[in-house]
N, C-alpha and C positions, 0 to 999 in steps of 0.2 A: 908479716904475712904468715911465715910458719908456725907464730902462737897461734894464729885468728886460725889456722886449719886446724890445729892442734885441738882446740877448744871447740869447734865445730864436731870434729873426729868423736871425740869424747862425749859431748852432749848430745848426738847420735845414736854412739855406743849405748850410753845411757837409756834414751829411750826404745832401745831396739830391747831393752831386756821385759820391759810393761806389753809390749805385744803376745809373749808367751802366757807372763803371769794373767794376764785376763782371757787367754783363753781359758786358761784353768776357771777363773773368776768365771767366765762366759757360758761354760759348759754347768759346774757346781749353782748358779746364781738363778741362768733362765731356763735352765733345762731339765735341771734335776729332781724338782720336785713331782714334773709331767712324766717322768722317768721312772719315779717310784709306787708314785698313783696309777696312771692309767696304761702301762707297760708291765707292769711290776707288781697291781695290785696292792700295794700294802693299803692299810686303811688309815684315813686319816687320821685319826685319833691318835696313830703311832707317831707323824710326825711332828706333831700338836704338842705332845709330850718330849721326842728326843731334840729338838730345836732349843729349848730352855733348860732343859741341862748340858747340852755344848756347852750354850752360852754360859752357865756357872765357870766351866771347867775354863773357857776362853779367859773369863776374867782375873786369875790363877794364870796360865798358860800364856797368854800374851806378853804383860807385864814382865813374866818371867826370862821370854826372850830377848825381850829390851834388855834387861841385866845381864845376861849373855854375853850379848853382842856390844854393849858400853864395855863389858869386861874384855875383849876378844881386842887382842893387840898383835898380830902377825906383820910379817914381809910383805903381805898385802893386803895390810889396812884391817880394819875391822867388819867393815863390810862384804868385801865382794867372795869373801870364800865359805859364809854364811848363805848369800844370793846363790852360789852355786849348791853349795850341798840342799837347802830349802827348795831347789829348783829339781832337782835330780829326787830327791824325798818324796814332795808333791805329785809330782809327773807319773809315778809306780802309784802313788794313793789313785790318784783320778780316774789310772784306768781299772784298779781292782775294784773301785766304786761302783763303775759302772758295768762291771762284769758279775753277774750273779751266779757263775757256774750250775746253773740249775738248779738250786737252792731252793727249797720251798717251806712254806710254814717256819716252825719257832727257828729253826737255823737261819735264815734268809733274815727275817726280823734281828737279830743278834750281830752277823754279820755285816748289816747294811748300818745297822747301829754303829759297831768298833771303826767301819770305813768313815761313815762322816764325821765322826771327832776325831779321827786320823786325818782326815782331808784339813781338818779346820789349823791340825797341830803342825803340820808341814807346810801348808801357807804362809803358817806365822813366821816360819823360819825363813823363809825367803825374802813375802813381803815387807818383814819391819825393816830388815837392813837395807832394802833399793830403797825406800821412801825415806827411809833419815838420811840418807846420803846426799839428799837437796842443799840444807843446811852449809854440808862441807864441800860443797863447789866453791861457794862463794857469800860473801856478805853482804854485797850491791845487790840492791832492792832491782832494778833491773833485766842483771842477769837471773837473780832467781827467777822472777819473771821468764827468760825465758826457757827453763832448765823445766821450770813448773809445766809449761804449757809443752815446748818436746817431749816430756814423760806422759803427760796427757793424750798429745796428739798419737803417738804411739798407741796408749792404753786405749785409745777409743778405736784405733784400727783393729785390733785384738778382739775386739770386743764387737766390733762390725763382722771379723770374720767366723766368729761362733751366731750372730744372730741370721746374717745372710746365707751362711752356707750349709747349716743345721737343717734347715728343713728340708733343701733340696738334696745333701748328701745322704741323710739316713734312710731315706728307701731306697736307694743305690746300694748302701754297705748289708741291708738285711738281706739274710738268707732265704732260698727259694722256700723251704719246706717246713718254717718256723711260725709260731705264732706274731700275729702282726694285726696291727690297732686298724682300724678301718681307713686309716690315712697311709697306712703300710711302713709305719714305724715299728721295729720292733728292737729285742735284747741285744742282739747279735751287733744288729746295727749302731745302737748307743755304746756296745763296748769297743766296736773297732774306731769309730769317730776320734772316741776318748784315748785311746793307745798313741792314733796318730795327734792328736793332740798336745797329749804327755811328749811326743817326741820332741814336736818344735819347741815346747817352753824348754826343754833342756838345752837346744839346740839353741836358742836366743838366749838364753840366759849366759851361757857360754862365749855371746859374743858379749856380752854386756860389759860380763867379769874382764876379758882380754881387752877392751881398746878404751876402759876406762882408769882412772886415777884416785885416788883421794888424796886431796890436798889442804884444803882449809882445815883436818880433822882438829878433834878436841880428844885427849885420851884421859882421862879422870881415873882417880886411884882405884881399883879393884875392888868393889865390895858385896859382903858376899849378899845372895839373893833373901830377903825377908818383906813379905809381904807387909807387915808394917810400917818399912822403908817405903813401899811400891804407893800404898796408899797416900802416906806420910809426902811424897813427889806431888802426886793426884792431886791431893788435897791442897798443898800450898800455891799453885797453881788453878789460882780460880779460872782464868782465861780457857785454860784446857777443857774445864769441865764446863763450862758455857758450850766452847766448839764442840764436846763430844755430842750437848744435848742439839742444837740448831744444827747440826750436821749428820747425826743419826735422824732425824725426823725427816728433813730434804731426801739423805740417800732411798730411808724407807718409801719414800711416795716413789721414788726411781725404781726402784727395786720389784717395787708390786705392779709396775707395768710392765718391764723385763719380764716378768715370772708368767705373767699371768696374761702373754700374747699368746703366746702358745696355744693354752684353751680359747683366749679369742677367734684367734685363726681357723685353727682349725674345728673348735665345737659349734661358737655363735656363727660366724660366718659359712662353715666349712669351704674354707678356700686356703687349707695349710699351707702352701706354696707363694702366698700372696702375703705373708709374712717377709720372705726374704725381699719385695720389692718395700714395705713398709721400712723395713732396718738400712735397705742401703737409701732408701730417700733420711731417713732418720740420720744415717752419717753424712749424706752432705751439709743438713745443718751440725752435726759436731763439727765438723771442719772450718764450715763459717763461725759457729762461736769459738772456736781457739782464737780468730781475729778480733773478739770483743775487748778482750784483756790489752793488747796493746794498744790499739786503737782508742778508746777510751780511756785509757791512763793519761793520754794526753789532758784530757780535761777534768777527769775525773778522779777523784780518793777511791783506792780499793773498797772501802765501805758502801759507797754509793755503786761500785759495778757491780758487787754482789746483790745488795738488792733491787736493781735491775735484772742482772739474771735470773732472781728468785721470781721477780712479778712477767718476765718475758717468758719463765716457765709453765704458769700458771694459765696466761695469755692462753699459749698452746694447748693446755688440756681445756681449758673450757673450750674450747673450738673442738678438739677431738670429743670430747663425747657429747657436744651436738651433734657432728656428721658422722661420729662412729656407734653410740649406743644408741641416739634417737632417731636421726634422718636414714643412720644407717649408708651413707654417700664413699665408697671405701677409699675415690679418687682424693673426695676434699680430704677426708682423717689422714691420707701419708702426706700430703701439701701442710696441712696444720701441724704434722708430727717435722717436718723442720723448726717452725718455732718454737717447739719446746726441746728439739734438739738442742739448737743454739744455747739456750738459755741451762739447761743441765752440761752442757760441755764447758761452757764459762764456770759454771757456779764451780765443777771439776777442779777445775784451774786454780781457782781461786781459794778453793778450800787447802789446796797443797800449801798455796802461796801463806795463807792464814797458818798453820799449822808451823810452818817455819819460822815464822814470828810470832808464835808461842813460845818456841824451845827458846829464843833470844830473851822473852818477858821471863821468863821461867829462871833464868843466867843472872839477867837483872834485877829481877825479885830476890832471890834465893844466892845467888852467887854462885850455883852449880849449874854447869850444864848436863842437861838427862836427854840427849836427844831421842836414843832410841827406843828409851821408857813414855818418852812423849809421843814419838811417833808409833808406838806398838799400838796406842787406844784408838789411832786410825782403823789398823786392822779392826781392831777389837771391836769402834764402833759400827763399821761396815757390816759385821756380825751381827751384830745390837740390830743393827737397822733389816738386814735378812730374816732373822728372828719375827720384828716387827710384822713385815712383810706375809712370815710363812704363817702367824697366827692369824693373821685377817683373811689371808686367800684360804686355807684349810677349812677354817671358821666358816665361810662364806659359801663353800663349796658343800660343806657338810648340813650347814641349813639350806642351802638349796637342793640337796642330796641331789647333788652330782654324779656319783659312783653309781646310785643304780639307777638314774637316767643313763649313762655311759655305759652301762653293762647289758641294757635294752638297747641301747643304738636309739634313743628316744631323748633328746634333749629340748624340754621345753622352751617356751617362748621366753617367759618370766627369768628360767634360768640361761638362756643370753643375753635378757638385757642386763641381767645382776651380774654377770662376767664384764659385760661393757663400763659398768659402773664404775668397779671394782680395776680396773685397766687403767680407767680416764678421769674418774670423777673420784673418790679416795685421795689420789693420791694431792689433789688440788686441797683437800684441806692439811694433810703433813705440809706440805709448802708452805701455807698462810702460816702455821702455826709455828713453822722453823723460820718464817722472814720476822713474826713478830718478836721470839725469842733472840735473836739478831741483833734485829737493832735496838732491844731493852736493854740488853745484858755486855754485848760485845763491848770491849772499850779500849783494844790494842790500835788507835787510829789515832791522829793529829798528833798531840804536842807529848803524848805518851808513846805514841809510836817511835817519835821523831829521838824523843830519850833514849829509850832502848834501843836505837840505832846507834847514837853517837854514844853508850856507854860501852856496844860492841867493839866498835871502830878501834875506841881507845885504848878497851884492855886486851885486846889484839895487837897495837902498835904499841906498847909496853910489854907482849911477850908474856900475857899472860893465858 
């Protein structure tokens, strides 16, 4: 009875630390781009451009952390005293991001610059080591199972509470005598959110580090960082680069409806506040898909729930942008945004769970374990797939010249249904295209899977 608390206590712990980290994610993810454009003014073209060179510098920068922290051998563990410094790092980025001290012209572009590859370079240090830490709970396909889905279930509360609470709290936090967007968002507002924000990730990170453990760890000999190496990992690891591509495309269709609610709400619809009823009906399907994964295990091979998650996703958007870009119906689009809840909360799950039986094929392939070189390309692709995301919606925005419908207070017809689109119908083709790449390519299931389970087992109970 005192283990099963114990391990309860712990897997808890664990997931109370993804509630912080996704506010950050929540805040950086769906907010910030409406934050720089139409608060902020900068123009598209700027972020068109500094979005893909992050990404250069992530794919250098990420990887690098992984090495890091596979090298990082302390009194407590390798992980959790990375989660705490990356947590406390981040939290001071977030809120200087969103704070532009009055900044204007070529200062403000420069600044807002050095803050988002700052933002990207402090997440990495947080995120890579809470997500490799899966792995070292345990080796039971089971329990990972439910370490996967606790981490998640957290991470999606995190993430309910930046999309639910963002739009009703920021004209609350803005100042009387400031400039403010016609919805009554302004500066002030986005930089005090983001302070309180930065707070609790520090403050949940902090419980994460104290009531958890590492136990199962793997510590591998020291070596030093060489992107040849880092490649040279990537590379021999086919599986990895399969899940980066089916998994960057899935998160991108996620991504660009997150981003780009914002302008639905509040430009196509103008009913910003009708956002935050859209996200909490959207979390009570993430909560019913965390019950997909267990519940269908029973019958089902992880292969088969994910591409049910994938097509139960797609389900849902085809319904939302019937009732939300064509009929326009705003009660049916949050009813239908449960089902594609569900099915993005599972896919969640399941992609952590897939990721963790990478590092194992990767042990079995190669004989080396790289956990948290293999789990850095999570960050990394999540990046990849924001990237993805920010060049379609900018893109989209900039041929629909957005900005100076927005700067008239004149948003046409044409340019809300292309926001609607662009929300609900986009993202159903990344989906089809990351369910076909899936099931062509993926091949960590059945009688391979079942190997690299029983070769883990073994050379863990030999002490290796």
């Amino acid at each position: 009875m005192k283990d099963k608390l114990k391990f309860i206590k712990g897997k808890l712990g664990y997931g109370v630390g993804a509630v912080g980290l996704d506010l950050s994610y929540g805040m950086f993810y769906s907010f910030l781009s409406y934050y720089l454009s139409s608060v902020l003014g900068l123009k598209a073209g700027f972020l068109l451009l500094l979005t893909p060179i992050a990404r250069i510098w992530d794919g250098v920068n990420d990887p690098m952390m992984g090495t890091i922290v596979d090298n990082t051998h302390t009194k407590m563990g390798k992980y959790r005293p990375w989660i705490l410094i990356g947590a406390v790092s981040n939290a001071i980025v977030l809120a200087l991001l969103f704070t532009s001290f009055g900044m204007s012209g070529t200062k403000l572009y420069i600044y807002i610059g050095v803050m988002y590859i700052l933002w990207g370079m402090t997440n990495t240090m947080a995120d890579i080591p809470y997500w490799s830490m899966v792995p070292s709970f345990t080796s039971d396909e089971q329990e990972r199972n439910l370490v996967a889905t606790v981490a998640r279930t957290f991470s999606g509360l995190g993430q309910g509470i930046i999309s639910i609470l963002t739009p009703l709290v920021l004209p609350l936090l803005s100042s009387g005598m400031e400039a403010k967007t016609d919805k009554g968002y302004s500066a002030s507002g986005f930089s005090k959110w983001a302070i309180i924000c930065g707070a609790a990730l520090i403050c949940f990170s902090l419980i994460c580090v104290l009531t958890t453990k590492e136990t199962n760890v793997v510590y591998n000999e020291k070596q030093k960082f060489s992107l040849k190496q880092i490649f040279k990992v990537i590379g021999s690891n086919d599986q990895l680069v399969v899940f980066m591509i089916f998994a960057m495309l899935s998160n991108a269709g996620w991504y660009l409806t997150s981003s780009t609610a914002v302008y639905y709400f509040t430009d196509a619809l103008d009913k910003p506040t009708a956002q935050s009823l859209f996200q909490t009906i959207g979390a009570v399907g993430s909560i019913l898909g965390l019950l997909v994964i267990p519940v269908l295990s029973k019958k089902f091979t992880k292969r088969t729930i994910y591409s049910i998650s994938l097509c139960t996703c797609m389900i849902g958007y085809a319904l939302m942008l019937l009732f939300g870009s064509v009929l326009k119906i705003t009660i049916a689009l949050d009813i239908c945004y449960i089902i594609a809840s569900i099915g993005i909360s599972s896919m969640f799950v399941s992609q952590t769970i897939f990721l963790a039986d990478i590092v194992d094929y990767g042990e079995y392939k190669n004989g080396v374990r790289n956990e948290s070189i293999t789990f850095s390309m999570k960050g990394f692709l999540q990046k990849m797939a924001y990237t993805i995301q920010t060049v379609v919606l900018f893109s989209a925005l900039w041929i629909m010249d957005y900005n100076t419908q927005k700067a008239a207070n004149s948003i046409s017809a044409s340019t809300k249904t292309g926001i609607g689109i662009l929300a609900f119908g986009v993202p159903i083709i990344l989906l089809a295209a990351s369910l076909v790449v899936f099931r062509k390519k993926f091949k960590v299931y059945g009688k391979l899977a079942d190997d690299v389970h029983d070769y883990i087992i073994n050379k863990r109970a030999e002490g290796k």
